[in-house]
KOLDRENTOR-352018 format. One record per residue (C-alpha): x, y, z; residue in one letter; residue number from 1. Coordinates in nm, 2 decimals, padded with zeros to 4 digits, always signed. Layout:
REC     xx     yy     zz residu num
REC      X      Y      Z      a NUM
...
end
This chain:
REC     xx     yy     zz residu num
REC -19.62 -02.46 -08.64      x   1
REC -19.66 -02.51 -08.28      x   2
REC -19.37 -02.76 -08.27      x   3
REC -19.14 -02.51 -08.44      x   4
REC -19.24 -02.23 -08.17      x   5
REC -19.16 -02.49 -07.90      x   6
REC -18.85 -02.51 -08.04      x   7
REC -18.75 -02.14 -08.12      x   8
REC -18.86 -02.09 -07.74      x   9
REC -18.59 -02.37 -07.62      x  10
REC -18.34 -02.24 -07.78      x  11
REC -18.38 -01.90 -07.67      x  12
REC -18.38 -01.97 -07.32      x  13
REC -18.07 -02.22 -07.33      x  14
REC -17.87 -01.97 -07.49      x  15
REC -17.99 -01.66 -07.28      x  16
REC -17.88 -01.92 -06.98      x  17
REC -17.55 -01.99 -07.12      x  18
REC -17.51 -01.68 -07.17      x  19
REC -17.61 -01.54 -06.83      x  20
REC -17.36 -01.82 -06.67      x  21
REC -17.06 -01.74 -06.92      x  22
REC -16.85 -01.54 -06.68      x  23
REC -16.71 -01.20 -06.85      x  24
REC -16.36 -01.13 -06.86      x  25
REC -16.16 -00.89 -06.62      x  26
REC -16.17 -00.48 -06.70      x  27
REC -15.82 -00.36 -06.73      x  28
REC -15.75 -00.04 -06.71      x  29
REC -15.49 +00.09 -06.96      x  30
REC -15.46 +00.46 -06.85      x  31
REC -15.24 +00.29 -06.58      x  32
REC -15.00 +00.23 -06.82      x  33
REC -14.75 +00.47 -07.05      x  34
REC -14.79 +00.55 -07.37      x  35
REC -14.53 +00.35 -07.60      x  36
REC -14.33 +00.63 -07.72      x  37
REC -14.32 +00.75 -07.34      x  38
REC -14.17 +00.42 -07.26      x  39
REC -13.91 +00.38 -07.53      x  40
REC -13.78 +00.78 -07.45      x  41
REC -13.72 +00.72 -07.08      x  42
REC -13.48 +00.45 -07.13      x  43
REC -13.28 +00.59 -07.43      x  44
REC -13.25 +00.96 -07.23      x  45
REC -13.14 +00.76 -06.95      x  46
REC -12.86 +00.57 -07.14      x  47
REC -12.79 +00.91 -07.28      x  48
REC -12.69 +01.07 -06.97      x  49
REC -12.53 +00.74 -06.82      x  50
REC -12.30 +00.79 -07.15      x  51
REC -12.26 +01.16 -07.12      x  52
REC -12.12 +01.15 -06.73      x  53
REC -11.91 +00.82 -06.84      x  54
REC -11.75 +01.07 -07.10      x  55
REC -11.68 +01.34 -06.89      x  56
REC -11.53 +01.13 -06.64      x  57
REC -11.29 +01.02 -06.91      x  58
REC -11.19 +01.37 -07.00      x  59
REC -11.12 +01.39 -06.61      x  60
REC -10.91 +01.13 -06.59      x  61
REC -10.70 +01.23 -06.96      x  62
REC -10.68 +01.62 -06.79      x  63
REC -10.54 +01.49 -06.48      x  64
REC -10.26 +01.25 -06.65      x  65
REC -10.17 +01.56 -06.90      x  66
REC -10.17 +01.83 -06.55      x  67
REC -09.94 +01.47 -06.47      x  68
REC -09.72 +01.49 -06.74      x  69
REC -09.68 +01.88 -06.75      x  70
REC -09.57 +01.88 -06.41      x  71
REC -09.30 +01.65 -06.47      x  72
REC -09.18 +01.80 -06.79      x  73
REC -09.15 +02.16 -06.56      x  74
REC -08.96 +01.99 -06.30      x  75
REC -08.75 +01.84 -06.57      x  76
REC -08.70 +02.13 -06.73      x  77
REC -08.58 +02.30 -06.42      x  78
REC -08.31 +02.05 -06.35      x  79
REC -08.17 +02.11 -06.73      x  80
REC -08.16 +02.48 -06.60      x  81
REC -07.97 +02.39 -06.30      x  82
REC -07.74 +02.20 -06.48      x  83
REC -07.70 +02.43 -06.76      x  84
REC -07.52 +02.62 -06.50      x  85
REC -07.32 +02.36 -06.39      x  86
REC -07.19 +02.20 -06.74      x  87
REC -06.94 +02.43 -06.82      x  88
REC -06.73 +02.39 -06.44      x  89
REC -06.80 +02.03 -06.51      x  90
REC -06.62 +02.06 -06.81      x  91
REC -06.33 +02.26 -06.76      x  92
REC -06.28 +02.08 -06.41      x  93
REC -06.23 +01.73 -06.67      x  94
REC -05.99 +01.92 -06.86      x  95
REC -05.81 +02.05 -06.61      x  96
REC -05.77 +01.77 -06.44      x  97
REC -05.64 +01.60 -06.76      x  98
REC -05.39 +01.89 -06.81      x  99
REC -05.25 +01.82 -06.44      x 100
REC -05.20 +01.49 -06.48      x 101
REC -05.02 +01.54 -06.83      x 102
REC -04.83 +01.77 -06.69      x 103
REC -04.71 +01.61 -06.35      x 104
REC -04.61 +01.31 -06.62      x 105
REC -04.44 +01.53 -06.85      x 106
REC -04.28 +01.69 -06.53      x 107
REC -04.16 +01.37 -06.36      x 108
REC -04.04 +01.30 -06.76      x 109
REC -03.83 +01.58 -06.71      x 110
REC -03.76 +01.54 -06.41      x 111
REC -03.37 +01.36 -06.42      x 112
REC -03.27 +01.57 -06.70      x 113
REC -03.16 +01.86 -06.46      x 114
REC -02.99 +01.61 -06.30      x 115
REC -02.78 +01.54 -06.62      x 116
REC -02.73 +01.90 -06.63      x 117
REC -02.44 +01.98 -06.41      x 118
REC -02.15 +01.87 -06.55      x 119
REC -02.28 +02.11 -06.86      x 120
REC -02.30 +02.40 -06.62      x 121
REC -01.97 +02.42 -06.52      x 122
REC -01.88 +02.39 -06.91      x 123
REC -02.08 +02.73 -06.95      x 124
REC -01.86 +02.94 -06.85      x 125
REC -01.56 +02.87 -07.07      x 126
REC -01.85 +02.94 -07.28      x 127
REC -01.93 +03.27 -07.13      x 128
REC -01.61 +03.41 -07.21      x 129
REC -01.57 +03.43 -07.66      x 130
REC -01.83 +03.65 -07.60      x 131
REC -01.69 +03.89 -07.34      x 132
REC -01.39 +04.03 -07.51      x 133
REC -01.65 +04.04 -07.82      x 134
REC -01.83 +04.33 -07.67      x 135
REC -01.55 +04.61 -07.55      x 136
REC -01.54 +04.75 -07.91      x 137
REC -01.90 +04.86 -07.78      x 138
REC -01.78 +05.03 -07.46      x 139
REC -01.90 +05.00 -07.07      x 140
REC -02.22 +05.04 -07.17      x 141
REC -02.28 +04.73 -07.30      x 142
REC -02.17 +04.48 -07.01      x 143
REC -02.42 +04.63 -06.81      x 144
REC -02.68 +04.64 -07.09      x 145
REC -02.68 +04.22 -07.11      x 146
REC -02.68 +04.19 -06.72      x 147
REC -03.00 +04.41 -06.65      x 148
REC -03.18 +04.25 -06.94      x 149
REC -03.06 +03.90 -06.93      x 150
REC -03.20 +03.85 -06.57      x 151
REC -03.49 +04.09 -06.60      x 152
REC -03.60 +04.03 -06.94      x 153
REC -03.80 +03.65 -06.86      x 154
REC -03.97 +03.76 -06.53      x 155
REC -04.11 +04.12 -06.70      x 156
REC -04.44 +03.98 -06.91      x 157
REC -04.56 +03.82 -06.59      x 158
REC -04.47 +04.10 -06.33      x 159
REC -04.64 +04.36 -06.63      x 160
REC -05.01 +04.13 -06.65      x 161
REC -04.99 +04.09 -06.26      x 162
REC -04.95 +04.49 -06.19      x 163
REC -05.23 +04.52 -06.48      x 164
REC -05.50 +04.29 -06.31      x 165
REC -05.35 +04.30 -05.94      x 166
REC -05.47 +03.90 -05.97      x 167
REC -05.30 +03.52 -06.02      x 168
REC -05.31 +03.39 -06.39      x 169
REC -05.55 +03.11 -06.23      x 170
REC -05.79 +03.42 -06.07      x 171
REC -05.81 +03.59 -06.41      x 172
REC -05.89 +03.32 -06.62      x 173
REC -06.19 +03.18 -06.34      x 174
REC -06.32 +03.55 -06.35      x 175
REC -06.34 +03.52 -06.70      x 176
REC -06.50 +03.18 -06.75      x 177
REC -06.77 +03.27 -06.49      x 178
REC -06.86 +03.60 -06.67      x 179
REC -06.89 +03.34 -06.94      x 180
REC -07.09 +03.09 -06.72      x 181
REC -07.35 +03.33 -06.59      x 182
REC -07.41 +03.46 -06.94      x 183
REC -07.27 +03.79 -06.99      x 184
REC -07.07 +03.72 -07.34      x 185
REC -07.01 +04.02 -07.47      x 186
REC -06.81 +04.09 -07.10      x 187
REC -06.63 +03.71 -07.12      x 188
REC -06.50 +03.79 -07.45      x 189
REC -06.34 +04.12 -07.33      x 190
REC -06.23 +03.93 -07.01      x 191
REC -06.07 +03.64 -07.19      x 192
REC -05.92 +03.84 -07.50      x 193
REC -05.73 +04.00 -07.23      x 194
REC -05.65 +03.70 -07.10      x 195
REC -05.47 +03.56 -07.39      x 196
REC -05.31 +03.87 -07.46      x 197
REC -05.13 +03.86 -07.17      x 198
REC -05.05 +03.46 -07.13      x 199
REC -05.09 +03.34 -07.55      x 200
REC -04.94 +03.03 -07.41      x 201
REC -04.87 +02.83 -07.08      x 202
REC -05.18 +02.68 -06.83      x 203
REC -05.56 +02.81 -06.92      x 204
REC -05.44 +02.93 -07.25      x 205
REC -05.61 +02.68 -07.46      x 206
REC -05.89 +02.67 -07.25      x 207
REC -05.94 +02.97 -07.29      x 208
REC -05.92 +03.01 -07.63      x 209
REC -06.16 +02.76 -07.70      x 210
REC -06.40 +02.94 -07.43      x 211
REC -06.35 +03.30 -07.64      x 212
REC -06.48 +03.06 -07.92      x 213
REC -06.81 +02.95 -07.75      x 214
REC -06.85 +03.30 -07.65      x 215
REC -06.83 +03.43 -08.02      x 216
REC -07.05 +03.17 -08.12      x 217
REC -07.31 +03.21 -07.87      x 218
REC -07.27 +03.52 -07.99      x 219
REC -07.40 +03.48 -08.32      x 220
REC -07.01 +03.67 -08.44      x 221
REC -06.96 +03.37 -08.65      x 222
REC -06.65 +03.42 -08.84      x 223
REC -06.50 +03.51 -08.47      x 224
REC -06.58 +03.20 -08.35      x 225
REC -06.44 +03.03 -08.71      x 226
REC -06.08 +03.18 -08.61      x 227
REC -06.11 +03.16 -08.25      x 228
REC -06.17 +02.78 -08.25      x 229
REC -05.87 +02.76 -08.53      x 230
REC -05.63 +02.87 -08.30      x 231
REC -05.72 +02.62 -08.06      x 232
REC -05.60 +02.37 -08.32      x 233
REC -05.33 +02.55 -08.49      x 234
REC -05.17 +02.69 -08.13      x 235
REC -05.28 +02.47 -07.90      x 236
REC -05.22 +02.09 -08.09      x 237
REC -05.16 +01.90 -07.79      x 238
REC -05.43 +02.03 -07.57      x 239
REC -05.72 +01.82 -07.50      x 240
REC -05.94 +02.12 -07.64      x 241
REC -05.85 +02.01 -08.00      x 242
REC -06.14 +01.77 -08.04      x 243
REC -06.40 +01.98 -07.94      x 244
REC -06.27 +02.29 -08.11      x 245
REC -06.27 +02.05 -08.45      x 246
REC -06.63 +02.00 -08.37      x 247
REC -06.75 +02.34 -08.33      x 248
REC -06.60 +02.45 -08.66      x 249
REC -06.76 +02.11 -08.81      x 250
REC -07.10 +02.26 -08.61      x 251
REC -07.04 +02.59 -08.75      x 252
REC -07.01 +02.50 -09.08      x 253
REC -07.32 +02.27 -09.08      x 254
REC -07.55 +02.53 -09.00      x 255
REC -07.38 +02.74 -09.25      x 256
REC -07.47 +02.50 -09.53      x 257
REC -07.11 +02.41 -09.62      x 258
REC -07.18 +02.05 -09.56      x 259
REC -06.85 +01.92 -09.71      x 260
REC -06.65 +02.14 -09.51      x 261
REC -06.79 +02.02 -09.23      x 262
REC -06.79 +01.68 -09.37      x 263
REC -06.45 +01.69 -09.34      x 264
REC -06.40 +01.81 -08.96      x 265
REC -06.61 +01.54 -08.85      x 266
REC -06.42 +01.29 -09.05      x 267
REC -06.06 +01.43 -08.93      x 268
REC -06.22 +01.42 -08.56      x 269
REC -06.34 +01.02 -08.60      x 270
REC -06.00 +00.98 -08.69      x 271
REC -05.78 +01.16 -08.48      x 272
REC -06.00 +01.07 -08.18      x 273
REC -06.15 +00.77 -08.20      x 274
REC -06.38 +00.65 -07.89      x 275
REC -06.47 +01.01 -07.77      x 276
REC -06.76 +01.18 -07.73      x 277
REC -06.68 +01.40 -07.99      x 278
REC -06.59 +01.14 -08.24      x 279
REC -06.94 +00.99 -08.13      x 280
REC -07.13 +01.31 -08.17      x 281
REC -06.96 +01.37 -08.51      x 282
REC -07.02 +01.00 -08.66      x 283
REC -07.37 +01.12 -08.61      x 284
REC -07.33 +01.42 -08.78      x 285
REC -07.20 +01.28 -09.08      x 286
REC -07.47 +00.97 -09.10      x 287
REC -07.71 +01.28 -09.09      x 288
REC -07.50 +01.47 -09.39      x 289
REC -07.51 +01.12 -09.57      x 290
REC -07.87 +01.13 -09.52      x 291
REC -07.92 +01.43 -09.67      x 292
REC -08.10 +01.53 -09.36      x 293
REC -08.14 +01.90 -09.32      x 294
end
């Protein structure tokens, strides 16, 4: 009995001295630290606002190309304006020039023929004379009839449209191609009716036949148009006018829905006119009619 209480009391103190010499470990203290959600929420809010100023920084940058791109497509847009102005005297300038140098050829063509002329001159009077002694059965009266009007009779048109307008044939038909030009139509097509009336043939007349059309058609008078741009054709065949008047009509009748009538302008204009603009424009017209494009 003793020897077990000898025992029990050895073991008691060794392991109370163990104990006391065990060191203990380290207090921490955790209220230092965040909470786990706390920690996990600062980060992704973080990211979220990163993200957010990333994005609006891209919107910038898009706004500021498309402010870019609007800018240019005003400034372009105001040099179609300015040349809108200019297209028509570009035009008619081409065609003029065309018509001088057709005619200074068909001039210096001409040219030796009055030269060839003289010996037929002094054969006109023999000429002259049958039909004297055919005209005393109508008395006095009529020799002096033929002499007023034979040398009167060519010079009195143009005298007449020059007294009307007080201006050159040239001065008339530039008035009326600039009223067309800055856009008063109704007042072009008044200007260059009267034009036409007064000179139906000779320099400017096709031109301006083929201007009264673009008038009427700008118009919106289109069976005006229709005839105006037939007479460039039908009284004007040689004129360098004849492939664009083709195309209007062939224009006019495509937006009228008569797409084999206007099939067939295009068609006479790649054909009379090969390697024009015109003959280019229409080729695309009629791939679109083959299309079935609207």
């Amino acid at each position: 009995m003793k020897l077990r209480l000898f025992f029990f009391l050895l073991f008691f103190n060794s392991g109370a001295v163990w104990a006391q010499s065990r060191p203990l470990p380290s207090v921490y203290d955790n209220s230092a630290y965040p909470a786990a959600n706390a920690s996990t929420a600062k980060p992704s809010s973080a990211n979220t606002l990163y993200e957010v100023l990333g994005r609006v920084e891209q919107l910038q940058a898009e706004v500021q190309q498309l402010r870019g791109i609007v800018e240019e497509q005003a400034f372009t847009i105001t040099e179609l304006k300015k040349r809108q102005n200019t297209i028509y005297d570009d035009l008619d300038q081409r065609m003029q020039s065309l018509e001088t140098s057709g005619s200074a050829g068909s001039a210096e063509k001409a040219a030796p023929a009055p030269e060839a002329q003289p010996p037929a001159a002094s054969a006109t009077p023999p000429a002259a004379v049958p039909v004297i002694p055919a005209q005393p059965a109508v008395t006095a009266q009529a020799p002096v009839k033929p002499a007023v009007s034979a040398t009167e009779a060519v010079p009195a048109p143009a005298a007449s449209a020059a007294a009307v307008s007080g201006k050159s044939r040239k001065e008339r038909y530039q008035e009326a191609y600039d009223t067309l030009k800055d856009g008063h139509y109704s007042q072009a097509i008044t200007a260059l009716n009267a034009f036409l009336k007064d000179y139906p043939a000779g320099e400017y007349s096709d031109n301006a036949q083929y201007w009264l059309g673009e008038a009427y058609k700008v118009n919106q008078e289109v069976s005006l148009a229709r005839e105006a741009f037939s007479k460039v054709v039908s009284n004007y065949p040689a004129s360098p006018k004849v492939s664009d008047a083709l195309l209007k009509l062939g224009y006019i009748e495509f937006e009228q829905n008569n797409k084999a009538k206007a099939g067939e302008y295009f068609s006479q204009i790649t054909t009379r006119f090969p390697g024009t603009t015109a003959a280019h424009l229409a080729a695309k017209k009629m791939q679109q009619i083959e299309s079935g494009a609207p």
